[in-house]
N, C-alpha and C positions, 0 to 999 in steps of 0.2 A: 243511658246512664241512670245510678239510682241516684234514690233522694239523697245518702251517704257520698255521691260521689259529688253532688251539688253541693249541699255544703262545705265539705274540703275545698273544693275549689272556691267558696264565698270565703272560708277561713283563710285559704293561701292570698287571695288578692289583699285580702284587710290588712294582713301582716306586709304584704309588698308596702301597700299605700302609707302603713304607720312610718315602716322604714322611709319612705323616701319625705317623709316632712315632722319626723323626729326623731332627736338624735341619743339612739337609745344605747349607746357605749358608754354611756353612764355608770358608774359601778357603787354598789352600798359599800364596798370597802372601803373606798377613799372616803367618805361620810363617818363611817365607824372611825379611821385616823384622826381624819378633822378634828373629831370631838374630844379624842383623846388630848389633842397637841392642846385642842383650847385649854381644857381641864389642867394640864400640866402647867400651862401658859397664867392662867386665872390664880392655880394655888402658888406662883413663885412669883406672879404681882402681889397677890397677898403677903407672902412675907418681906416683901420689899416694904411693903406700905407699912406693917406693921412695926418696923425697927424706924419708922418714922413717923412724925407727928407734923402733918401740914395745917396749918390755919388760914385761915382766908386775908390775906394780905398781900401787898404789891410783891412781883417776882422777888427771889432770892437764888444765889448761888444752891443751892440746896434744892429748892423746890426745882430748879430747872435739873438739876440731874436725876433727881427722880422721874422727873416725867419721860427724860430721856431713856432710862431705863426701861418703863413702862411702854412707851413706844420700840422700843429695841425688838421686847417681848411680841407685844404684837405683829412687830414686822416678823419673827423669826415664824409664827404660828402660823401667820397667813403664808409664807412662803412653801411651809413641811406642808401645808395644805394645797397648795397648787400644784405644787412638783409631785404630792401625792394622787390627787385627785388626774393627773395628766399620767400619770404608769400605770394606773390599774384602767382608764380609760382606754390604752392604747394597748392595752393586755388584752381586752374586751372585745375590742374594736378586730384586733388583728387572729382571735379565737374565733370571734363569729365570722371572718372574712369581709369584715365590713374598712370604708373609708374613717379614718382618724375625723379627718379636715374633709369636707363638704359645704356646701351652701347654707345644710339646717344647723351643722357644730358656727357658723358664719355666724348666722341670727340670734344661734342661741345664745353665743356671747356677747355678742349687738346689745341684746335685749336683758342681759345681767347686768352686764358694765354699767348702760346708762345711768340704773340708780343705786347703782353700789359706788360710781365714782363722785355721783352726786353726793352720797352721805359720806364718803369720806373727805369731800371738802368742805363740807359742813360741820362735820366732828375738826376737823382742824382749825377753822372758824373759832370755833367756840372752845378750844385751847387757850386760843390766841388771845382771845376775852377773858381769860382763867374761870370759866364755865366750865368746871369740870363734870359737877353734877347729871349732866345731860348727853354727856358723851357716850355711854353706855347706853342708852335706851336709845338714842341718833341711830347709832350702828348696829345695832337689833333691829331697829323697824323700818330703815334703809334695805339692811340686806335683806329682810323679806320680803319688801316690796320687789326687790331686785329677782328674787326665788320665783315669786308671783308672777311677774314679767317674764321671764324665762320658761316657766312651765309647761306655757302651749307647745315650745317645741324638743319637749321631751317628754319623762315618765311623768303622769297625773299626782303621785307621791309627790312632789317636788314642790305643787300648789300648799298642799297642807302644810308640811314645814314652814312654808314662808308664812301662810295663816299665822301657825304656832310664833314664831320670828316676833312678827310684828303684835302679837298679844303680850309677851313678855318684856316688850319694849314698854308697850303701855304699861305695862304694871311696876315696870322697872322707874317709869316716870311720874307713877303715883307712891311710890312710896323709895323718897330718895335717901342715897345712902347707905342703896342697897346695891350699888349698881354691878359691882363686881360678881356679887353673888349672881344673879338675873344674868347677866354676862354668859357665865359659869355654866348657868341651866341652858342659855339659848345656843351656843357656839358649841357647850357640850355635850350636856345630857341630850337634847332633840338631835341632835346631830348624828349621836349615837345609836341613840331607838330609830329614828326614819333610816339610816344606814343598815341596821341590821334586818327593818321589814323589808326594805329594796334588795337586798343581799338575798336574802331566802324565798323571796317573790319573784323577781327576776334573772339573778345570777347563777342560780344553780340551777336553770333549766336543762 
């Protein structure tokens, strides 16, 4: 055999061994959506928020349905994102001839949930305090811890996002007030640029 033939076959095994302990049906499309929905999500909390003027004071008829609004939103974004991020996944999955649901899609969501379900009880906490201020930079440096957590068992892109996640959280909680915008950037704009480098880096192979 040549030297040529050796390494192909060093390159086919690495490729076997990535597949079988990460779960690379991951698609930059559903990232690109995500960022969308947030974006869409963020500018029509903004105009909610804006035809209203909240002050810091014990609940009101008013402020509770804003927030319910607000949460509406949210819940509608994170769902266009699950339901998205699960069809181009399983679009992926079943082009390359790969399993959807295996042991490493197991862990890898083992290893999201843990602290993405964590800061989502923590941002509701801190509702419940009418701590609003902190809720947006909670759920930024939450889910990137979560991205973080998760990225051993899939593509290495997924680590930096969360990096990015979690800096904008910080900065989101250094200058409050801002949080919706900061929101905006981390659930959007990042979502969008790491979506499109994952799309053209690994998608269109």
């Amino acid at each position: 055999m040549t030297q040529d033939n050796y390494l192909q076959d060093i390159q086919e095994i690495k490729q076997l061994m990535n597949r079988s302990s990460r779960f690379l049906s991951l698609s930059g499309l559903s990232g690109i959506f995500a960022g969308i929905y947030a974006l869409v999500g963020a500018y029509w909390g903004y105009e909610i928020i804006a035809r209203k003027t909240v002050v810091a004071r014990p609940y009101t008829g008013e402020q509770t349905l804003l927030l319910i609004k607000l949460l509406i939103i949210a819940g509608l974004v994170l769902l266009l994102s699950i339901l998205t991020a699960f069809y181009f996944s399983y679009r992926k999955a079943r082009k390359n001839g790969e399993k959807m649901w295996d042991v490493t899609a197991k862990n890898l969501l083992k290893s999201f949930l843990i602290p993405l379900v964590t800061g989502g009880i923590f941002a509701l906490l801190l509702l419940n305090r009418q701590i609003y201020g902190l809720v947006a930079p909670i759920t930024l440096i939450f889910y990137g811890l979560a991205l973080i957590n998760a990225s051993k068992y899939t593509y290495g892109t997924i680590f930096y996002l969360g990096i990015s996640e979690v800096i904008i959280g910080l900065l989101a909680t250094a200058f409050p007030g801002y949080g919706l915008l900061f929101w905006a950037i981390g659930f959007g704009v990042f979502h969008i640029i790491y979506g499109t480098v994952m799309y053209f880096k690994f998608d269109r192979k």
